[in-house]
Rosetta silent file (secondary structure, phi, psi, omega in degrees, C-alpha in Angstrom):
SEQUENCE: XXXXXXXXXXXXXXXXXXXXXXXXXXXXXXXXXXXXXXXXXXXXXXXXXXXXXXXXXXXXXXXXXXXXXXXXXXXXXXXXXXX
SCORE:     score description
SCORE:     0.000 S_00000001
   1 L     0.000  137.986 -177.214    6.617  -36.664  -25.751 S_00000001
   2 L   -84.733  139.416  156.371    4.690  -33.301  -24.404 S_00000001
   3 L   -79.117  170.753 -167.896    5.084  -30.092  -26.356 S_00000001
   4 H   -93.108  -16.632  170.890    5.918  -27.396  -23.775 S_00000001
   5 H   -47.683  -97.233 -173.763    2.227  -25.536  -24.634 S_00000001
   6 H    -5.271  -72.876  164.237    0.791  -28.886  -23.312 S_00000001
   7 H   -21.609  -46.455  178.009    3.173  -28.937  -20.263 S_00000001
   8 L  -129.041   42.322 -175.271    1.926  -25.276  -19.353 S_00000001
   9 L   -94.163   21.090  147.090   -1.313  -25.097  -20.306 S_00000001
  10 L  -147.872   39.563  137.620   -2.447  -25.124  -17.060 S_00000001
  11 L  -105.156  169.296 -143.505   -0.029  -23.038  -15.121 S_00000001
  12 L  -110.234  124.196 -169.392    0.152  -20.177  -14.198 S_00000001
  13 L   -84.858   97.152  175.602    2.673  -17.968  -16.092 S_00000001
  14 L   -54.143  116.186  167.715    5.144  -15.767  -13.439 S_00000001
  15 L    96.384   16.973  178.889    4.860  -12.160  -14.272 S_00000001
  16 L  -101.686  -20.185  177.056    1.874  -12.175  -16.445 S_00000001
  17 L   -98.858  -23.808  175.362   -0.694  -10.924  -14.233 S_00000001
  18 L   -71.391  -18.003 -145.862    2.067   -7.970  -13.158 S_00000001
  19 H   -89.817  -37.758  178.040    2.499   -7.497  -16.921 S_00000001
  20 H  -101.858   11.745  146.360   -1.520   -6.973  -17.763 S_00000001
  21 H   -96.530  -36.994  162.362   -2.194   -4.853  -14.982 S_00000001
  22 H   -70.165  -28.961 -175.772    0.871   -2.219  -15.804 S_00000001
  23 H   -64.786  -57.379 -164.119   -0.652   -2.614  -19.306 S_00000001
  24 H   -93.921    9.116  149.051   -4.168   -1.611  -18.923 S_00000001
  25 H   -63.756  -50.730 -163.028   -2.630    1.145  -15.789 S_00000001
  26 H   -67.504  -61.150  179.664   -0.603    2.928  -19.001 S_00000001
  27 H   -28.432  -38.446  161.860   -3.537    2.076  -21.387 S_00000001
  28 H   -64.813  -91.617 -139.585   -6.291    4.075  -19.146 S_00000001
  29 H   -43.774  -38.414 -136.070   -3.833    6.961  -17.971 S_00000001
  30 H   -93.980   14.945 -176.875   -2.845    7.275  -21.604 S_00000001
  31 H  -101.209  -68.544  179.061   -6.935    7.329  -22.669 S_00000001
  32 H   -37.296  -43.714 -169.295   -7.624    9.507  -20.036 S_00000001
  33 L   -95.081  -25.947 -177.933   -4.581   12.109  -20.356 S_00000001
  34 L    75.145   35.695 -175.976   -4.415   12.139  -24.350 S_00000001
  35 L  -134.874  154.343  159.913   -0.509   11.545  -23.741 S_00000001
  36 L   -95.648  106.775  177.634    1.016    8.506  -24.817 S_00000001
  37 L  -127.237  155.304  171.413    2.258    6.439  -22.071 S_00000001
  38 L   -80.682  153.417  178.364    4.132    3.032  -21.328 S_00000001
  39 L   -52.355  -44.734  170.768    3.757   -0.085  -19.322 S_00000001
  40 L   -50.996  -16.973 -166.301    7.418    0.698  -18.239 S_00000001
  41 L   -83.111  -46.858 -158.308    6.398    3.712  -16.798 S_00000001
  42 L   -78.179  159.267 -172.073    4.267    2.200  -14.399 S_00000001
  43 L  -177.913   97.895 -170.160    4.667   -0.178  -11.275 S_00000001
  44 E  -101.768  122.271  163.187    1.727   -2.236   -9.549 S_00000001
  45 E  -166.602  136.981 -169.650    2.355   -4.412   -6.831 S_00000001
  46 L    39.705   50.665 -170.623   -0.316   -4.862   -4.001 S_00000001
  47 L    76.752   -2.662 -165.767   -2.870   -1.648   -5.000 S_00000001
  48 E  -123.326  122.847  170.765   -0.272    0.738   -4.949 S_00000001
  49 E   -80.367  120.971  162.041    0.841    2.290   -8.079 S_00000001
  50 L  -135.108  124.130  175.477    3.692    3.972   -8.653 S_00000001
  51 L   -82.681  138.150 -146.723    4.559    6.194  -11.824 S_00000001
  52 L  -149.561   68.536  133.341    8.067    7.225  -12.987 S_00000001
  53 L  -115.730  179.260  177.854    6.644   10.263  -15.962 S_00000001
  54 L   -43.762  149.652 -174.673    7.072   13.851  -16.107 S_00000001
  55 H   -57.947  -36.563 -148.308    5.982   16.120  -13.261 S_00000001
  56 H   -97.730  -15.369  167.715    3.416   17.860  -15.318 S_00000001
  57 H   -66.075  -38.461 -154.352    1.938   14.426  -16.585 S_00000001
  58 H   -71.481  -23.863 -164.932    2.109   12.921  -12.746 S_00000001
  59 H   -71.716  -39.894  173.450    0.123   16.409  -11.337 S_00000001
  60 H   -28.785  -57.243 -171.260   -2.352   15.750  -14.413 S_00000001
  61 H   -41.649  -56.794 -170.340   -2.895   12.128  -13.004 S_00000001
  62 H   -78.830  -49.223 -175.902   -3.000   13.130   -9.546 S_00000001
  63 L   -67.967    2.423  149.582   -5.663   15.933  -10.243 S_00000001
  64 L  -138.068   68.273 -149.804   -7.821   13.514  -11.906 S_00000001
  65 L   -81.986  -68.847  176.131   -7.008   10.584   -9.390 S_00000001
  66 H   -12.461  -90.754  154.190  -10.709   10.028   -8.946 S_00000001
  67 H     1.329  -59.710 -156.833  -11.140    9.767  -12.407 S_00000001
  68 H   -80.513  -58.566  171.307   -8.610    7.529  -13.116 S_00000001
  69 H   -62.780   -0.230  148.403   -9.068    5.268  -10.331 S_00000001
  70 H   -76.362  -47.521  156.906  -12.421    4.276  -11.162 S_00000001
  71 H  -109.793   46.655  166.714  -12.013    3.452  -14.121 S_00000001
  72 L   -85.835  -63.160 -175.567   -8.841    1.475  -13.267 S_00000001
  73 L   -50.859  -28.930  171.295  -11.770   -0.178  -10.853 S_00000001
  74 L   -38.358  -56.289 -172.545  -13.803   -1.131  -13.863 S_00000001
  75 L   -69.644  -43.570 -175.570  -11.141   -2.945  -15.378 S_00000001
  76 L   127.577   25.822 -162.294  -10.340   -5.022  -12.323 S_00000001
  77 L  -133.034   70.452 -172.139   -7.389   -3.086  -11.006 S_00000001
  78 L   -59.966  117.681  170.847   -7.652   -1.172   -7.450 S_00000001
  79 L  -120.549  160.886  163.246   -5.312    1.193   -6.072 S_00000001
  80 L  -101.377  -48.683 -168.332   -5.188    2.502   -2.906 S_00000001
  81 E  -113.820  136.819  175.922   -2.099    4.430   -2.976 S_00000001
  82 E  -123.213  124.912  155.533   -0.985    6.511   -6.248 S_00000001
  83 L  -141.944    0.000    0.000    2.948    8.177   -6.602 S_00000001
């Protein structure tokens, strides 16, 4: 009998790669902004990010887009579109 590690040690876990890419989006913004923010806030699917904080956090964000999206790029995580 297989343990279920064994079983899925070489598949691919659904929702794990969305899960570590909202992680290190809040993890940056919240290095970058000096605010503390969550993976919940955030929502990556196909480069385009979209952010659900406060107005006055999202205009930081967007006024240091550049910023942010580079070293988003570092990491391994591209956006094209930010809202």
């Amino acid at each position: 009998m297989f343990s279920l590690a064994e079983l899925l040690k070489d598949r691919k876990v659904p929702g794990l790669k969305a899960s570590d890419e909202r992680r290190i989006c809040a993890d940056t913004a919240a290095a970058l902004l000096k605010i503390p923010c969550s993976p919940k806030q955030f929502k990556y699917s196909e480069s385009e990010l979209i952010v659900s904080v406060s107005p006055l956090v999202k205009t930081e964000l967007l006024l240091r887009r550049v910023e942010y999206e580079a070293l988003l790029l570092a990491q391994g995580v591209r956006i094209t579109v930010l809202r």
